[in-house]
N, C-alpha and C positions, 0 to 999 in steps of 0.2 A: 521570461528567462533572458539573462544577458551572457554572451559568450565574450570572452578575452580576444583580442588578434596581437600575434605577436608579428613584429617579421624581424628578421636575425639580417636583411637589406638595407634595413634604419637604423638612427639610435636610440640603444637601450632607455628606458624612461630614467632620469638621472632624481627622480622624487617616487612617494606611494602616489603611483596612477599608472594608468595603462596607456601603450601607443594608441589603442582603439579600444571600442567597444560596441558589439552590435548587438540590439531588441528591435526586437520587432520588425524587420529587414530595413532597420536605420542601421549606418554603421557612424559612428561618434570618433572622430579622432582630435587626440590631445593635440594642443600648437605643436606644430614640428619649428624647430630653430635647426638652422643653418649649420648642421653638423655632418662632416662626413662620417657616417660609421667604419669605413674601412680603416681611417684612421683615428676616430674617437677626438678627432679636433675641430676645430671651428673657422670654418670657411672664415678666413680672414677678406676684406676687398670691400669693396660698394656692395652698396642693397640689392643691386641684377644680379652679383654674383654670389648674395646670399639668399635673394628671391628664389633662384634654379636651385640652389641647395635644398629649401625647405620643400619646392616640389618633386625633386627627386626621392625625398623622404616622403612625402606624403603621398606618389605612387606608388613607392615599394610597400606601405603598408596596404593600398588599397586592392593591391595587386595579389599579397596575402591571401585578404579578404575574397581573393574571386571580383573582383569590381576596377574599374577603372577613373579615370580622371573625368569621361564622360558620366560617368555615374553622381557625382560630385551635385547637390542639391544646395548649399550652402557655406560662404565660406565668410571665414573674420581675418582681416591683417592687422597688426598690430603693427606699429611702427613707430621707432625709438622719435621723429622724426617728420611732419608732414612733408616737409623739404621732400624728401624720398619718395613721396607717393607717383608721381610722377615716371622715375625710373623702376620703382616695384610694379608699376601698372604697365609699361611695356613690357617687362617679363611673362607678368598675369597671365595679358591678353591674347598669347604665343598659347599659353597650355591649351587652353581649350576649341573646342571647333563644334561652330555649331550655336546652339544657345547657351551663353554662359548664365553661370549660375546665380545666385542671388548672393550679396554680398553687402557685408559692412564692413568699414576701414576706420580704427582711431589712431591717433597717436598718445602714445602713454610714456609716463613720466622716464620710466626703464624697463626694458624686456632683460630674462635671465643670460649672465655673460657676457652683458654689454652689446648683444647681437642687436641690428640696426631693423630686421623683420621676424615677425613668430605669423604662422598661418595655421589657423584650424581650419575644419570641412567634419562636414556632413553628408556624408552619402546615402543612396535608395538604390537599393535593389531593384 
């Protein structure tokens, strides 16, 4: 069985798909992009200051969940960008503590809104 995670901390999914999704004590979360929900806009600035965005979103949702950013088994960046890998990877490597998690990084031709990072994760209970 798969359950829904909403958190009303992020933002809303702006397509049909869910911020998260947990089976089997995985929880799935869709890329979070660099959006504040409080105000429903889009972290304008460099990739740090929309790297901290997409993890502020991707805590609130995990935080939902019951689970935290150590909890986090796998993550993708996307990046409009390799240039940027660099100062998205100093942001990164701040959230976690400890063993970080296992990761892939590409850069693609365009993320949705022009946004310069998108981050999924995969978390374990």
């Amino acid at each position: 069985m798969k359950k829904v995670i909403t958190s009303k901390q992020a933002p809303a999914a702006i397509g049909p798909y869910s911020q998260a999704i947990e089976a089997n004590g995985m929880v799935f979360l869709s890329g979070q992009l660099p959006i504040d929900c409080t105000t429903d806009n889009f972290v304008c600035g460099s990739v740090k200051e929309q790297t901290e965005q997409c993890f502020i979103n991707i805590k609130a949702i995990l935080s939902e969940a019951g689970l935290s950013i150590d909890n986090i088994v796998k993550t993708t960046v996307f990046l409009s960008d390799m240039e940027n890998f660099a100062e998205m990877n100093g942001v990164y490597e701040k959230q976690f503590s400890g063993a970080f998690p296992a990761r892939s990084a590409f850069a693609v031709k365009a993320l949705p809104k022009d946004a310069l990072v998108e981050i999924e994760v995969i978390a374990a209970r």
